[in-house]
C-alpha positions in Angstrom: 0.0 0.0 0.0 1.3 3.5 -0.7 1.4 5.8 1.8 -1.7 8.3 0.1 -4.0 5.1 0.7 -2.8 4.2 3.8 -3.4 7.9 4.8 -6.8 8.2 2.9 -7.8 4.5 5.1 -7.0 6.2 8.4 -9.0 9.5 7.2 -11.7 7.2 6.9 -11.3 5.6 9.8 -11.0 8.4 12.5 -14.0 9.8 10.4 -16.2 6.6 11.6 -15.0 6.6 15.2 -15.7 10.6 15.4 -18.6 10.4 13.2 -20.4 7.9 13.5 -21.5 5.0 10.7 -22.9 8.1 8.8 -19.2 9.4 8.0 -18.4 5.9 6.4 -21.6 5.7 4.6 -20.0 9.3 3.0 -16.8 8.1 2.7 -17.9 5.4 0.3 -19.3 7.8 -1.8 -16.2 10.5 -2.2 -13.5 9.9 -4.7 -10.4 7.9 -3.6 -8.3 10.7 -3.0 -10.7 13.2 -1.7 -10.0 13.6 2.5 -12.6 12.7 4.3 -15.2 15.6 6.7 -14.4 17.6 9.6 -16.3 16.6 12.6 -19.1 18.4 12.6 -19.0 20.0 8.7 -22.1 18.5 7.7 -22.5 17.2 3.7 -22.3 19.1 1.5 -21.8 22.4 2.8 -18.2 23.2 3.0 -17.4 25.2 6.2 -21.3 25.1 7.9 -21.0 23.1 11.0 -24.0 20.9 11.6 -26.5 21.1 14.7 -24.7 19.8 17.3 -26.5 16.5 18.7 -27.2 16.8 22.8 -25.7 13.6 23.8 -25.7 14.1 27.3 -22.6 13.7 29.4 -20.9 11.3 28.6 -20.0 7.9 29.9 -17.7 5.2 30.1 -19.7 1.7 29.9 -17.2 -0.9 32.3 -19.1 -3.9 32.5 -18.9 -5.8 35.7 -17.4 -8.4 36.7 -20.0 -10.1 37.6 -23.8 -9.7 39.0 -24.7 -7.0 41.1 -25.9 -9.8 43.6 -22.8 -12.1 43.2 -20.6 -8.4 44.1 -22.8 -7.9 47.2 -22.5 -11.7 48.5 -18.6 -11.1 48.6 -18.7 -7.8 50.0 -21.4 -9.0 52.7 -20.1 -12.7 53.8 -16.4 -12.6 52.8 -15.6 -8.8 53.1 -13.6 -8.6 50.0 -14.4 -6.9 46.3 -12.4 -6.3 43.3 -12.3 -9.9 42.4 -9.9 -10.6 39.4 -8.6 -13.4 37.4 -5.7 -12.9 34.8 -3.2 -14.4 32.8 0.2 -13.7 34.2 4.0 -14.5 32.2 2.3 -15.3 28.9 -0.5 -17.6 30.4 2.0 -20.0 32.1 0.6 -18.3 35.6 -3.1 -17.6 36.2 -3.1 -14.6 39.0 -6.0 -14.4 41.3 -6.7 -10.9 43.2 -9.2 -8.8 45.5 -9.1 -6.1 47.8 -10.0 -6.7 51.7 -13.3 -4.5 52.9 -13.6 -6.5 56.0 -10.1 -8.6 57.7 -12.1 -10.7 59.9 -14.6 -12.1 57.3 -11.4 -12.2 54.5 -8.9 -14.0 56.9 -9.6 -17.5 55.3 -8.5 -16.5 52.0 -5.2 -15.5 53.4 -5.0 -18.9 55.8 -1.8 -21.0 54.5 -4.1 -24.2 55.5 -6.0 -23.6 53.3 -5.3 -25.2 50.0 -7.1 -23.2 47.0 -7.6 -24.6 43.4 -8.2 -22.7 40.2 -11.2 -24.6 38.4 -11.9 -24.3 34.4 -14.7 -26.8 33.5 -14.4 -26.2 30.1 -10.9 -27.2 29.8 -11.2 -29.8 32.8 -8.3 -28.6 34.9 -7.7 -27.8 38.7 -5.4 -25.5 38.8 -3.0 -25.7 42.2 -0.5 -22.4 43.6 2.8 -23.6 42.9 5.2 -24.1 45.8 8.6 -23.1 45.1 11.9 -24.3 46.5 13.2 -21.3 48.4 10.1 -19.1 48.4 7.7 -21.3 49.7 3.9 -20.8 47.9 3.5 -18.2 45.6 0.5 -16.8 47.4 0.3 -14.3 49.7 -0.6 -15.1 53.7 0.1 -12.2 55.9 -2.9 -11.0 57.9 -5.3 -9.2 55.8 -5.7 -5.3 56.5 -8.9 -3.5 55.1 -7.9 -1.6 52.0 -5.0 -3.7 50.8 -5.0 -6.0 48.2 -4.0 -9.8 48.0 -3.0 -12.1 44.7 -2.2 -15.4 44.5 -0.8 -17.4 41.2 -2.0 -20.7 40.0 0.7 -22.4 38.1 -1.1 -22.7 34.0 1.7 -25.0 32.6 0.7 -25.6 28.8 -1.5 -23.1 28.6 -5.0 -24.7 29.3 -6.7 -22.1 30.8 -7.6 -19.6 28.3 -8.6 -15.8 28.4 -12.2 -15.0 27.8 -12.7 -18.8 29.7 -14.8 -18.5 33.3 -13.3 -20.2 36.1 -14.3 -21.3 39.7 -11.9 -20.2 42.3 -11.7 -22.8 45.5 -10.0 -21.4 48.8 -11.2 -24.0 51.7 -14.7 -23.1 52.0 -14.8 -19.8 49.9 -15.7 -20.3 46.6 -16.2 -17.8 43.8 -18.0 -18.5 40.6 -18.3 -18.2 36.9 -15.2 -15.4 37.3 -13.3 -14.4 33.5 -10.1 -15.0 32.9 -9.1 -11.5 31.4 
């Protein structure tokens, strides 16, 4: 590609994420080498700006990470939110994490008794935190404070938990459902 349609493609482009689908439906219809609208220059009429649209304020959409009721449960029974799940070191390490509301009701998730497992039904693993020679598990286990927060890694050799999959995390008896694996 040369670089005037490499140029006109990215004209094009910026013109649909500014514009809207309109803007591409426009684009299709100029000349290859013509540069595509201002935002806000309606069609048409070269240098009139077009009404502007009240949109509102505007807003970022973050979807949650789960339901509003599952988000409540942990806050209310095990005094923790901010539950996370993420591939770690190219997928070989699947890092769990969440922030302590409440120490007293989160304690269990930081007891070293406790043995937790990483479970993806869909690939039909357990996953188990790895214990290393001189460091001991790779989780952590000091006494939760309210406000920190607290990972632990699940070792992911050959790569069978995938992103996008939804995992069950096990901690003694905490358990935490139907979490994605970002």
């Amino acid at each position: 590609m040369n670089s005037q349609k490499i140029g006109a493609t990215l004209a094009v482009t910026l013109a649909c994420l500014l514009c809207g689908p309109a803007a591409l439906a426009q684009a299709e219809t100029q000349p290859p080498g013509a540069a595509a609208p201002a935002p806000g220059v309606a069609a048409g009429t070269p240098g009139r700006a077009a009404p502007a649209k009240s949109a509102g304020a505007p807003t970022r959409y973050l979807p949650d990470r789960f339901a509003g009721r599952a988000g409540k449960y942990y806050k209310s029974v095990w005094g923790i939110d901010s539950l996370s799940v993420r591939w770690a070191e190219s997928g070989e390490l699947v890092r769990f994490a969440w922030r302590v509301l409440d120490p007293e009701k989160a304690k269990l998730l930081n007891d070293k008794k406790a043995e937790p497992s990483l479970i993806d039904p869909q690939a039909g693993v357990s996953l188990v935190v790895p214990v290393m020679e001189k460091v001991g598990q790779l989780r952590q286990s000091a006494p939760p404070e309210a406000g920190r927060s607290y990972w632990m890694v699940f070792s992911n050799v050959g790569r069978l938990v995938k992103r996008g999959d939804r995992v069950t995390v096990v901690i003694g008896t905490f358990r935490a459902e139907n979490l994605m694996v970002d």
